[in-house]
C-alpha positions as CSV (number, residue, x, y, z in Angstrom):
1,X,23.8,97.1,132.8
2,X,24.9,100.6,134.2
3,X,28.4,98.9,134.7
4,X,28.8,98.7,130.4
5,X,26.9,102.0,130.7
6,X,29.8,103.3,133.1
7,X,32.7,101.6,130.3
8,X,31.3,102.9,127.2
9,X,31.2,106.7,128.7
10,X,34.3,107.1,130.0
11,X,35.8,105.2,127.0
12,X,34.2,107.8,124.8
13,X,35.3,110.3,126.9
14,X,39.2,108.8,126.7
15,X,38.6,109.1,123.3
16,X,37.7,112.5,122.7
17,X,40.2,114.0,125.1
18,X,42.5,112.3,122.5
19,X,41.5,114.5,120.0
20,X,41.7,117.6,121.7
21,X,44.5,120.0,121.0
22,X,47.5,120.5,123.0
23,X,46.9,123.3,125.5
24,X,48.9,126.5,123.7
25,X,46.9,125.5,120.1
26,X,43.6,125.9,122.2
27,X,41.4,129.0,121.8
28,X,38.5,130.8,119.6
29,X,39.4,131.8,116.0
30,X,38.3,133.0,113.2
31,X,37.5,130.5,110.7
32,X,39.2,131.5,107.2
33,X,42.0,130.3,106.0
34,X,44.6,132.0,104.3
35,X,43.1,132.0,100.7
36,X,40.2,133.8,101.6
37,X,42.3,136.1,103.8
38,X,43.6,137.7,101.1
39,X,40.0,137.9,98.8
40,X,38.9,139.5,101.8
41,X,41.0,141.4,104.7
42,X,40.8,140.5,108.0
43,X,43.8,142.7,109.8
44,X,43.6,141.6,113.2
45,X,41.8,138.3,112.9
46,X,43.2,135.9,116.0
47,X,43.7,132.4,113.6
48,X,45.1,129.5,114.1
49,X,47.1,128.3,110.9
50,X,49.2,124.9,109.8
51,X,51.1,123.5,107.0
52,X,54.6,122.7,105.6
53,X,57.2,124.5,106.2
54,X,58.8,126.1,102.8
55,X,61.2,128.5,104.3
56,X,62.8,129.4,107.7
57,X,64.3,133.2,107.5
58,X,65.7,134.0,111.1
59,X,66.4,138.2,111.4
60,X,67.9,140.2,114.0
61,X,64.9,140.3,116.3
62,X,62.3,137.6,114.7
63,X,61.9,134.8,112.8
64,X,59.7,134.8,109.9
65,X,58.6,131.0,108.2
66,X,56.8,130.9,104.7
67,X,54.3,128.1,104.8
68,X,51.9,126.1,102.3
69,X,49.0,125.6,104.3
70,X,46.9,122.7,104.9
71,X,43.6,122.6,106.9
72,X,44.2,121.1,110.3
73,X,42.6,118.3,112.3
74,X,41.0,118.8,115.6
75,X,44.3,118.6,117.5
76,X,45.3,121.7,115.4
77,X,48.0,119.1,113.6
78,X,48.1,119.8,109.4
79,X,46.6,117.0,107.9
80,X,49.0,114.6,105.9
81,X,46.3,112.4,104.6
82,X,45.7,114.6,102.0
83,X,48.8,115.7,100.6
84,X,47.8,118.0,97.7
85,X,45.3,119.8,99.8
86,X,46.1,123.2,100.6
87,X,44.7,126.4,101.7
88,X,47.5,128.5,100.0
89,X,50.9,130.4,101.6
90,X,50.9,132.3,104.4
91,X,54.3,133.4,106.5
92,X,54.6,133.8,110.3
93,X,56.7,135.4,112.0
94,X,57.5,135.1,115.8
95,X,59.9,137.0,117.9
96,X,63.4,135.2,118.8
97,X,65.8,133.0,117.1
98,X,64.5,129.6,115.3
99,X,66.6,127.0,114.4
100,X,66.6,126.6,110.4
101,X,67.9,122.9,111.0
102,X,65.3,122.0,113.0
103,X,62.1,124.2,111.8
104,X,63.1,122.9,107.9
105,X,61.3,122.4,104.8
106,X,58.6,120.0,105.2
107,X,58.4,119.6,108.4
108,X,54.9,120.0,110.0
109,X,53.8,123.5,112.3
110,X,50.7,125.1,113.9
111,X,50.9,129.1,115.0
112,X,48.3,131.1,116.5
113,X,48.0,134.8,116.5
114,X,46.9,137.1,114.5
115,X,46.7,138.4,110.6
116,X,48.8,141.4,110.6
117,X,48.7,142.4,106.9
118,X,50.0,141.0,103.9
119,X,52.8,141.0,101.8
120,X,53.5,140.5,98.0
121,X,55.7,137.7,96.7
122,X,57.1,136.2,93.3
123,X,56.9,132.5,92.9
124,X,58.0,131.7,89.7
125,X,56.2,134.2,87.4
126,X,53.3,134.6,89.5
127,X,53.0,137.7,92.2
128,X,51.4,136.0,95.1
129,X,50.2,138.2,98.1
130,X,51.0,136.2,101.2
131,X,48.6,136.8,104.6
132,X,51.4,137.8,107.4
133,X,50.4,136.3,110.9
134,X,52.0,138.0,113.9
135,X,52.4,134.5,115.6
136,X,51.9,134.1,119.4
137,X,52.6,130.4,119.3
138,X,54.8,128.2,117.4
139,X,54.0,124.9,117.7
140,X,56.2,122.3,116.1
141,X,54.9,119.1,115.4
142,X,57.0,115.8,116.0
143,X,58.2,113.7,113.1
144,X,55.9,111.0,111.9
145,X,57.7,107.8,110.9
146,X,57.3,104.9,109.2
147,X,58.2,101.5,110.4
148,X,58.3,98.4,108.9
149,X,57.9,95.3,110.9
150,X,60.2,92.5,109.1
151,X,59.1,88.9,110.8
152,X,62.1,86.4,110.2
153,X,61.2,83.0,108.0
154,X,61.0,80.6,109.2
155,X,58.8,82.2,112.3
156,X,56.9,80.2,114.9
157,X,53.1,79.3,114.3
158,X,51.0,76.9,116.3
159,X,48.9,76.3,113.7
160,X,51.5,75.3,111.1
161,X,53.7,72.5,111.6
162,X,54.9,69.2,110.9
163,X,53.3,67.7,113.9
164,X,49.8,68.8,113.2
165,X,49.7,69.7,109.7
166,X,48.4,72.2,108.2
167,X,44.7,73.1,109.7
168,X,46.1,72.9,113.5
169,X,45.1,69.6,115.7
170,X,41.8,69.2,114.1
């Protein structure tokens, strides 16, 4: 008995570590998102934000990205399975070159650092104020792809086949 007691811990422990995030998205933060940033200033709040990437602006010393936020799961990864749900726009900027081609639209990020204002935007014929986050950490998140398993017809079954019909043996 404590054998299965032994297997069931340290598989729920396998688990969990699973679900942690990766080492640079770890930390304490402030829980708001970028929303209710804005409703309510919080200059100097360490976060830790996600979404899509909308834009990717590289300047002379920094780069800044304009994201549509999404709330994140407990590895710190934007959550996809929700597509529509979002916690508004924010931008981050980080210090150094990043590659528009390969930080591009869509493509899933995580930063850390901290709120260090806000800006005003246009989109459309709406002024939008945008939280800025002075980012510590970029974290870009690997392409999640879709495969489709094709099995050739005729494929080989056991159970189905001239020799034994269709039930198997019995």
């Amino acid at each position: 008995m404590n054998l299965r007691f032994a297997v069931v811990v340290a598989t729920a422990a396998l688990l969990s570590a699973c679900a942690t995030a990766p080492k640079p998205l770890q930390g304490a933060f402030t829980q708001v998102n970028p929303r209710d940033s804005v409703g309510a200033p919080q200059v100097g709040a360490p976060v830790r934000w996600g979404g899509r990437i909308i834009s990717t602006t590289p300047g002379q010393n920094s780069t800044c990205f304009q994201l549509v936020s999404r709330p994140l799961a407990g590895t710190g990864r934007p959550l996809s399975s929700a597509p529509d749900a979002t916690d508004g726009r924010f931008v981050a900027c980080r210090a150094g070159f990043y590659d528009p081609a390969v930080f591009a639209e869509g493509r899933e990020v995580t930063f850390v650092g901290k709120i260090e204002g806000y800006e005003s935007t246009r989109i459309g014929d709406y002024d939008y104020q945008l939280p800025r986050v002075a980012a510590d950490v970029v974290y870009l998140w690997p392409e999640v792809r879709e495969v489709e398993v094709v099995r050739p017809y005729p494929y080989y079954d056991p159970f189905w086949g001239p020799r034994w019909g269709r039930w198997g043996w019995w």
